[in-house]
PDBQT receptor file of N, H, CA, C and O in Angstrom, charges set to zero:
ATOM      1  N   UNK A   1      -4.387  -2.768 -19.443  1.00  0.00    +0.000 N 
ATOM      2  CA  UNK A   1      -4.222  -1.334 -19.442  1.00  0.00    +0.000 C 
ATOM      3  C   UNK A   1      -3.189  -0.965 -18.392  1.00  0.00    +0.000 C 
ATOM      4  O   UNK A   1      -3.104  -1.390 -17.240  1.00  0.00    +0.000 OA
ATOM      5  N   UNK A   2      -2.354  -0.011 -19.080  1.00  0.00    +0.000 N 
ATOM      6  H   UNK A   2      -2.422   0.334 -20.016  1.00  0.00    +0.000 HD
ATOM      7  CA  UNK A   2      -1.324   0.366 -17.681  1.00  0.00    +0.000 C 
ATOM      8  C   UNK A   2      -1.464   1.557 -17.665  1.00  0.00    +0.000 C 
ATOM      9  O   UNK A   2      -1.734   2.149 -18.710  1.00  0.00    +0.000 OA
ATOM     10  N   UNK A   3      -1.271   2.420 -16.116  1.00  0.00    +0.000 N 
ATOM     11  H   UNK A   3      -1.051   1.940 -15.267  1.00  0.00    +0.000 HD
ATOM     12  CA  UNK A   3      -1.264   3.860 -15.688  1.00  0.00    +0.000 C 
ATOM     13  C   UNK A   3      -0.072   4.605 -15.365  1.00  0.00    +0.000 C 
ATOM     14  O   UNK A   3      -0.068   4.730 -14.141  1.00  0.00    +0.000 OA
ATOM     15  N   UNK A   4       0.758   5.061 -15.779  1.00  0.00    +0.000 N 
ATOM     16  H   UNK A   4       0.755   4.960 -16.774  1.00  0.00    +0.000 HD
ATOM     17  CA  UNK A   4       1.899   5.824 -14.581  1.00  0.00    +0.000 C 
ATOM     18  C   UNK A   4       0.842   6.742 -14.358  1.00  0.00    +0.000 C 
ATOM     19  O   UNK A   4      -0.030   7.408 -14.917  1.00  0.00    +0.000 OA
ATOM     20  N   UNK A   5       1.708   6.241 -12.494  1.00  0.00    +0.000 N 
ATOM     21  H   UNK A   5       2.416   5.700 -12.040  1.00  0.00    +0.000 HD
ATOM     22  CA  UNK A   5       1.323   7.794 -11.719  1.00  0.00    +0.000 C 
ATOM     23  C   UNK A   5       2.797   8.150 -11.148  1.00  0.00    +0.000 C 
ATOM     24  O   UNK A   5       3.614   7.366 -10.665  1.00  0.00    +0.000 OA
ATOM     25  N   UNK A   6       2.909   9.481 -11.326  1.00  0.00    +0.000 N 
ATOM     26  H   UNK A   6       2.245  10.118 -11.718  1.00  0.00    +0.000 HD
ATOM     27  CA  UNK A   6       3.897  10.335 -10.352  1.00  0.00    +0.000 C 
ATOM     28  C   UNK A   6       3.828  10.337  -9.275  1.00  0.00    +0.000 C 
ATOM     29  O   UNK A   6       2.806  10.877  -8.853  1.00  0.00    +0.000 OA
ATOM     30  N   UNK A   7       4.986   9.666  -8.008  1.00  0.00    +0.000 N 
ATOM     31  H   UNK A   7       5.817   9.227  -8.351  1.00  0.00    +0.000 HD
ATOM     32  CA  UNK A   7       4.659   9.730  -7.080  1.00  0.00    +0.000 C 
ATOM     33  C   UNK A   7       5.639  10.437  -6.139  1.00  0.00    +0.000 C 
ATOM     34  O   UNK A   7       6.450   9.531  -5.948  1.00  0.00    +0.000 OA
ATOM     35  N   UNK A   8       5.986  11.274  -5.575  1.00  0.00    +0.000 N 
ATOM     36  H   UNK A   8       5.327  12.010  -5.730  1.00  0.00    +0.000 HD
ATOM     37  CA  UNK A   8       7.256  11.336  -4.744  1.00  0.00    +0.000 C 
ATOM     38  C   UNK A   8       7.213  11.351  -3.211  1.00  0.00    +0.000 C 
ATOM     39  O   UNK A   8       7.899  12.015  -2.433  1.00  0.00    +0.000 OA
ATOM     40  N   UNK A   9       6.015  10.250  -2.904  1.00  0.00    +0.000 N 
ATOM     41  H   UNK A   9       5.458   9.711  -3.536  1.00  0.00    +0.000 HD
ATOM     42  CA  UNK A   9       6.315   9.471  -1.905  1.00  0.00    +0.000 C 
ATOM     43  C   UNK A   9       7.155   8.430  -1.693  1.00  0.00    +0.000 C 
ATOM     44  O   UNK A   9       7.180   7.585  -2.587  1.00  0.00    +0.000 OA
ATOM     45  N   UNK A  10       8.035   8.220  -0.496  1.00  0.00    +0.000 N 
ATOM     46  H   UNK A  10       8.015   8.906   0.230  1.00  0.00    +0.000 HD
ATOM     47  CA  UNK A  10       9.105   7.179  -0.426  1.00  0.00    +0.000 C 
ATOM     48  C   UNK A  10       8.629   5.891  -0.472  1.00  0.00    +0.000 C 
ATOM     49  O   UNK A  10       9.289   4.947  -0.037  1.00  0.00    +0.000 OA
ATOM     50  N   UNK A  11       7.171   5.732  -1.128  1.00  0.00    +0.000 N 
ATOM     51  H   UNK A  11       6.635   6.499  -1.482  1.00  0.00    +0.000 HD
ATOM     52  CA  UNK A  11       6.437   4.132  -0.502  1.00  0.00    +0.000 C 
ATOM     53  C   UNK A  11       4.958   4.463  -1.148  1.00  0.00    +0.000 C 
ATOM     54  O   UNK A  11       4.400   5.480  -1.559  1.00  0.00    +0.000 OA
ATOM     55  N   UNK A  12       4.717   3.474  -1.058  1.00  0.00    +0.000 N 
ATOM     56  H   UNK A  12       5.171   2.648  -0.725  1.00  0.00    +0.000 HD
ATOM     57  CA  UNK A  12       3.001   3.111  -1.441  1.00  0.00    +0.000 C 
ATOM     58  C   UNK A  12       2.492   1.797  -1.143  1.00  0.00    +0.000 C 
ATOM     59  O   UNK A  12       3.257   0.833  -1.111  1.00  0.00    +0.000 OA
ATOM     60  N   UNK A  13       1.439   1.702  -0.954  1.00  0.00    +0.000 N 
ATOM     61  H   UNK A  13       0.818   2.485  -0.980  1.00  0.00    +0.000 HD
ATOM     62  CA  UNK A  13       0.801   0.534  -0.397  1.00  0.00    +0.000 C 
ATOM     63  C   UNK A  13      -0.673  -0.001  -1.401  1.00  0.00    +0.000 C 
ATOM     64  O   UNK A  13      -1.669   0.627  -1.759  1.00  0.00    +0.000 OA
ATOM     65  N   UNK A  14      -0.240  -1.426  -1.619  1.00  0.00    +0.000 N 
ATOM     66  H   UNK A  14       0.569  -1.936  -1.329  1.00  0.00    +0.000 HD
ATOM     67  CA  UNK A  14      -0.963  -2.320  -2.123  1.00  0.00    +0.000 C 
ATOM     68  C   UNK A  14      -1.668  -2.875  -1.587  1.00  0.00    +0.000 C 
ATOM     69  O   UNK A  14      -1.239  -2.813  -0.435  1.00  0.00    +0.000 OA
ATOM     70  N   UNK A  15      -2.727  -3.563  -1.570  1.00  0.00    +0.000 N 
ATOM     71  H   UNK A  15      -3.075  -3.613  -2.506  1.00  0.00    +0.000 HD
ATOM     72  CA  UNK A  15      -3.688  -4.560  -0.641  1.00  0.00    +0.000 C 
ATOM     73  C   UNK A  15      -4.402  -5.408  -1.684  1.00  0.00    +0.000 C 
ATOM     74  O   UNK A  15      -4.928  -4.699  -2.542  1.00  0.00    +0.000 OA
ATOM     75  N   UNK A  16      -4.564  -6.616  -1.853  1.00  0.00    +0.000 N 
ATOM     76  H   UNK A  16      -4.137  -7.192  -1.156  1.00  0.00    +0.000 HD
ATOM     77  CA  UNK A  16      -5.784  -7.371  -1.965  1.00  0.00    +0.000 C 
ATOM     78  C   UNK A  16      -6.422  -8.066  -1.410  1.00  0.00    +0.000 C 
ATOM     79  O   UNK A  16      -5.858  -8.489  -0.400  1.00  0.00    +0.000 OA
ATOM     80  N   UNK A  17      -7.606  -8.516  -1.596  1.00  0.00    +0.000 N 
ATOM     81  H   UNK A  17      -8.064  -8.172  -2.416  1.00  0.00    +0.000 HD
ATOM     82  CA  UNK A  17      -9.086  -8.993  -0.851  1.00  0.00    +0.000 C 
ATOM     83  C   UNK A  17      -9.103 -10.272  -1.420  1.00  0.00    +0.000 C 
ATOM     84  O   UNK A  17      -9.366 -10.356  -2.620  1.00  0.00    +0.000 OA
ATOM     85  N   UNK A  18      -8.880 -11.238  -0.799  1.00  0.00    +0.000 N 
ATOM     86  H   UNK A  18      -8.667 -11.170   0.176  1.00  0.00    +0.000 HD
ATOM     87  CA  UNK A  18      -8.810 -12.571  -0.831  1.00  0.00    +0.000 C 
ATOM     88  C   UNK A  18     -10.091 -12.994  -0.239  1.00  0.00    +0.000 C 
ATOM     89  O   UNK A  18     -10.137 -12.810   0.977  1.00  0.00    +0.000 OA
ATOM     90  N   UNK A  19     -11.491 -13.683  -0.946  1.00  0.00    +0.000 N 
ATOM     91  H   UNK A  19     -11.453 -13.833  -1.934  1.00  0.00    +0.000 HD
ATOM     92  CA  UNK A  19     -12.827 -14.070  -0.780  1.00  0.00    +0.000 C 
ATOM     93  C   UNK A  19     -12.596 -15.029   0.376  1.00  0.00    +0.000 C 
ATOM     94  O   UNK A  19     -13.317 -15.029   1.374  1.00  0.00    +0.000 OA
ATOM     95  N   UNK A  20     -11.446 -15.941   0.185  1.00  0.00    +0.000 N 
ATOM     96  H   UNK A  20     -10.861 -15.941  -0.626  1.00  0.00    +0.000 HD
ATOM     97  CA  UNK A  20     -10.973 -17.855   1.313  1.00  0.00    +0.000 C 
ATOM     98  C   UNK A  20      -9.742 -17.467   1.115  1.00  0.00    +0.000 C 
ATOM     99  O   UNK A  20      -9.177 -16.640   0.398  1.00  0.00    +0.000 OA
ATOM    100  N   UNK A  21      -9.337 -18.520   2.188  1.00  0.00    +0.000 N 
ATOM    101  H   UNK A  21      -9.795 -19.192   2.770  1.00  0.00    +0.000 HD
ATOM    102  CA  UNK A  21      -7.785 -18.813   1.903  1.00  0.00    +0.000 C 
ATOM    103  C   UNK A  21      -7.850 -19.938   0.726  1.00  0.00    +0.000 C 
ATOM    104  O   UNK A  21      -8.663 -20.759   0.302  1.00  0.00    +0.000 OA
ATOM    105  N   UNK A  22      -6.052 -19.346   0.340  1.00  0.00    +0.000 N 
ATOM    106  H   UNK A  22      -5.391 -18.679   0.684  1.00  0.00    +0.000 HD
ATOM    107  CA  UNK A  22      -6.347 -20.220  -1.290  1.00  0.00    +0.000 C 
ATOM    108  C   UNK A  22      -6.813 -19.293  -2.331  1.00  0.00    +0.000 C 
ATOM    109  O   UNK A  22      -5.999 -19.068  -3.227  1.00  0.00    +0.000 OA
ATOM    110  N   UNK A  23      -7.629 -18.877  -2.379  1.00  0.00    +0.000 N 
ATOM    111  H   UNK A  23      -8.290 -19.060  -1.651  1.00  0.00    +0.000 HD
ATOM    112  CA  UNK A  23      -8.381 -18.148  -3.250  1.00  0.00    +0.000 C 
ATOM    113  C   UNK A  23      -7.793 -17.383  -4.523  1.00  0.00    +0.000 C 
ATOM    114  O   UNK A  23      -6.636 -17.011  -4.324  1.00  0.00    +0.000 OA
ATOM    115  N   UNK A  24      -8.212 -17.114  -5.559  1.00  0.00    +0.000 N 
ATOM    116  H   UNK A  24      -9.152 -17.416  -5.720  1.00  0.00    +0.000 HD
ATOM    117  CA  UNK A  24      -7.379 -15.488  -6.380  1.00  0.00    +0.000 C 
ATOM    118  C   UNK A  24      -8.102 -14.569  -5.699  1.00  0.00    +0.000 C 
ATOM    119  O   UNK A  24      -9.206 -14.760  -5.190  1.00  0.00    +0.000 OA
ATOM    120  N   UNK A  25      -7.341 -13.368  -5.694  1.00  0.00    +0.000 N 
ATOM    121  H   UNK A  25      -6.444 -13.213  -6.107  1.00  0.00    +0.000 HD
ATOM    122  CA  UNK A  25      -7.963 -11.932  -5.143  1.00  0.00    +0.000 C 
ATOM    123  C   UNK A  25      -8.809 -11.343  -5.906  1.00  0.00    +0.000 C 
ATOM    124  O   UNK A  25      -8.451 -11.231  -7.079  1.00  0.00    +0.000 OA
ATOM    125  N   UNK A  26     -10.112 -10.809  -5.546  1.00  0.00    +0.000 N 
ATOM    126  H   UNK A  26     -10.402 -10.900  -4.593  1.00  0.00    +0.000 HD
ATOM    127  CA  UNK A  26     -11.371 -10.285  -6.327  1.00  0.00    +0.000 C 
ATOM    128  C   UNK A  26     -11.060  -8.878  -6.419  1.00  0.00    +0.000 C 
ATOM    129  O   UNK A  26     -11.658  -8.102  -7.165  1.00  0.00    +0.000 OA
ATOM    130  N   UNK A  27     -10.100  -8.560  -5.635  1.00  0.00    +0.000 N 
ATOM    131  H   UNK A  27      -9.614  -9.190  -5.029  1.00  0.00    +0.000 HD
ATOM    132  CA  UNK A  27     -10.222  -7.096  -6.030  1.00  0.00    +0.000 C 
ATOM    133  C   UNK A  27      -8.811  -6.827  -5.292  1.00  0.00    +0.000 C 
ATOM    134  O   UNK A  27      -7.989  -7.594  -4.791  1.00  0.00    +0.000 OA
ATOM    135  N   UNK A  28      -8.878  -5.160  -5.457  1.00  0.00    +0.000 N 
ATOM    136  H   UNK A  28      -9.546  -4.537  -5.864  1.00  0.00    +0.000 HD
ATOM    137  CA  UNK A  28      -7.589  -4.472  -4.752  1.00  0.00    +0.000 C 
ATOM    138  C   UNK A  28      -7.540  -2.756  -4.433  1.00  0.00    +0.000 C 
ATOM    139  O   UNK A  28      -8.111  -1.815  -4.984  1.00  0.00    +0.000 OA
ATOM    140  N   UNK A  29      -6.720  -2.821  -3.446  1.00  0.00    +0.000 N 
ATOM    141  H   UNK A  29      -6.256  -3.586  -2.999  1.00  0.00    +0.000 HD
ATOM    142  CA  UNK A  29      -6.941  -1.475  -3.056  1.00  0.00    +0.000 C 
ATOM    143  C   UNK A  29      -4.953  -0.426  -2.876  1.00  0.00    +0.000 C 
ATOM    144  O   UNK A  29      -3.930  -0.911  -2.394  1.00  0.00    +0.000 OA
ATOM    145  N   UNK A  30      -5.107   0.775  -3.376  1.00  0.00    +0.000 N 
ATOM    146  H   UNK A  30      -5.938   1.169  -3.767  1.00  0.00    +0.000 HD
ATOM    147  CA  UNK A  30      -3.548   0.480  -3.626  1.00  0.00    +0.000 C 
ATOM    148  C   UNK A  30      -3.527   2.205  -3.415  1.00  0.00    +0.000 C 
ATOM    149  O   UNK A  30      -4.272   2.932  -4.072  1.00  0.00    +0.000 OA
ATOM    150  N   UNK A  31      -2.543   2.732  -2.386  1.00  0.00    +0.000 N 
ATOM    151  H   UNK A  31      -1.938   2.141  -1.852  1.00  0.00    +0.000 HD
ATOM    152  CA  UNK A  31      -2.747   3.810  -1.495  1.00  0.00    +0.000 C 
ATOM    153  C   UNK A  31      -0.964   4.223  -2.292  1.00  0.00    +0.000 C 
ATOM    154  O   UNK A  31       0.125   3.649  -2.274  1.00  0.00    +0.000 OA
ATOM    155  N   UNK A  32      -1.661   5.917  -3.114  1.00  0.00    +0.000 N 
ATOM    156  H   UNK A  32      -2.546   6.383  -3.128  1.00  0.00    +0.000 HD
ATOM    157  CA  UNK A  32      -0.495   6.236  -3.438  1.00  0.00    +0.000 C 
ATOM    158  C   UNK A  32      -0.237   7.680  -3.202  1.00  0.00    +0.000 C 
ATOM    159  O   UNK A  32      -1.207   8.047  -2.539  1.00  0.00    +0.000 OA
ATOM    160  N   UNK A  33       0.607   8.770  -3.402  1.00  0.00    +0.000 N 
ATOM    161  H   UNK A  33       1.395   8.473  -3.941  1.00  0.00    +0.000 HD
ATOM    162  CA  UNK A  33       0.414  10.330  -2.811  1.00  0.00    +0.000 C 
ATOM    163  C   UNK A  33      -0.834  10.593  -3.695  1.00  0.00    +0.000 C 
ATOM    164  O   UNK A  33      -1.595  11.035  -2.834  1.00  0.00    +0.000 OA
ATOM    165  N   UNK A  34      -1.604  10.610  -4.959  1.00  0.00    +0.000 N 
ATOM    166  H   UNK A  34      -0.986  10.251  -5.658  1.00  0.00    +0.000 HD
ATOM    167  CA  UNK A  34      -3.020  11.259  -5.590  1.00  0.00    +0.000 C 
ATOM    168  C   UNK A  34      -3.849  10.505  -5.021  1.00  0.00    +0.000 C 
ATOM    169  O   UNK A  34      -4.944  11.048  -5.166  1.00  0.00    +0.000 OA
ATOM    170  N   UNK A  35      -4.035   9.005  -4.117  1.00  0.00    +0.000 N 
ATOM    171  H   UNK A  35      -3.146   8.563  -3.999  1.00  0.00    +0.000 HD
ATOM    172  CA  UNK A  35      -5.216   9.013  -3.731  1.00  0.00    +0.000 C 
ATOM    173  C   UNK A  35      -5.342   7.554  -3.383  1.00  0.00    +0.000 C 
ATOM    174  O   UNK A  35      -4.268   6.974  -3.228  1.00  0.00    +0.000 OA
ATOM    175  N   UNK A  36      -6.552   6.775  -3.213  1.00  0.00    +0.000 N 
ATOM    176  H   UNK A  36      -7.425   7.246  -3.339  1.00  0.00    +0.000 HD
ATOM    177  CA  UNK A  36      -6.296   5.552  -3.365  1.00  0.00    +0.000 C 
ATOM    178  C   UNK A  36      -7.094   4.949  -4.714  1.00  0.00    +0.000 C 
ATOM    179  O   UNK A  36      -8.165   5.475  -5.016  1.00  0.00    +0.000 OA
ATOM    180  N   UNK A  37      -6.726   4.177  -5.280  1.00  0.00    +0.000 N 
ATOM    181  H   UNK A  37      -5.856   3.750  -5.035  1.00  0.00    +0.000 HD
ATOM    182  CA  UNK A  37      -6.933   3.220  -6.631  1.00  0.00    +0.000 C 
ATOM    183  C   UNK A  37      -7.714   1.955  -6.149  1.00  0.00    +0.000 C 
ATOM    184  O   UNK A  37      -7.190   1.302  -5.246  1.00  0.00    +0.000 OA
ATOM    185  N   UNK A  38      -8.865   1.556  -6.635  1.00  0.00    +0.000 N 
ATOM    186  H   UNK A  38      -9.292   2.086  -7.368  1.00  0.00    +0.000 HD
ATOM    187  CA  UNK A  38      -9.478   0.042  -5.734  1.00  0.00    +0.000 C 
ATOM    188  C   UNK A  38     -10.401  -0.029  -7.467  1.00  0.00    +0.000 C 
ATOM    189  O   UNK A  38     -11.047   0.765  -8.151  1.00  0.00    +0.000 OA
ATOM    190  N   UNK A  39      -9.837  -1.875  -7.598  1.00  0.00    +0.000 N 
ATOM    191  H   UNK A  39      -9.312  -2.519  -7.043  1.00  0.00    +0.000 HD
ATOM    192  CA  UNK A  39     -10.261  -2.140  -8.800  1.00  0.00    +0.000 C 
ATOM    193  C   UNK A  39     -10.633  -3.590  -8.525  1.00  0.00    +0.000 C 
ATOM    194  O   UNK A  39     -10.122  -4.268  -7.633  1.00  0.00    +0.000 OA
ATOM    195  N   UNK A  40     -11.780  -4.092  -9.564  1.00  0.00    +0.000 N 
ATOM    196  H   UNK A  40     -12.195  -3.540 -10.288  1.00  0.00    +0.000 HD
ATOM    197  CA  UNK A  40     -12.072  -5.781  -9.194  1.00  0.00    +0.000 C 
ATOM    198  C   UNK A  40     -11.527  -6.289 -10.015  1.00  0.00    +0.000 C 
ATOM    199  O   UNK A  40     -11.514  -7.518 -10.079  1.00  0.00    +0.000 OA
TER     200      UNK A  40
């Protein structure tokens, strides 16, 4: 599934949650001007 969001901030910020090192990421957290987005 994909979302546009409108943003007319100069930037946005992504994060994921890595369980170990090595690991795939279980989830994520993603900071944009409407809000923040956090999905597993």
């Amino acid at each position: 599934r994909f979302s546009q969001l409108e943003n007319s901030l100069p930037y946005s910020r992504m994060q994921f949650y890595y369980p170990a090192p090595k690991a795939f990421p279980v989830s994520f957290g993603w900071l944009t001007e409407t809000g923040i987005f956090y999905a597993e």
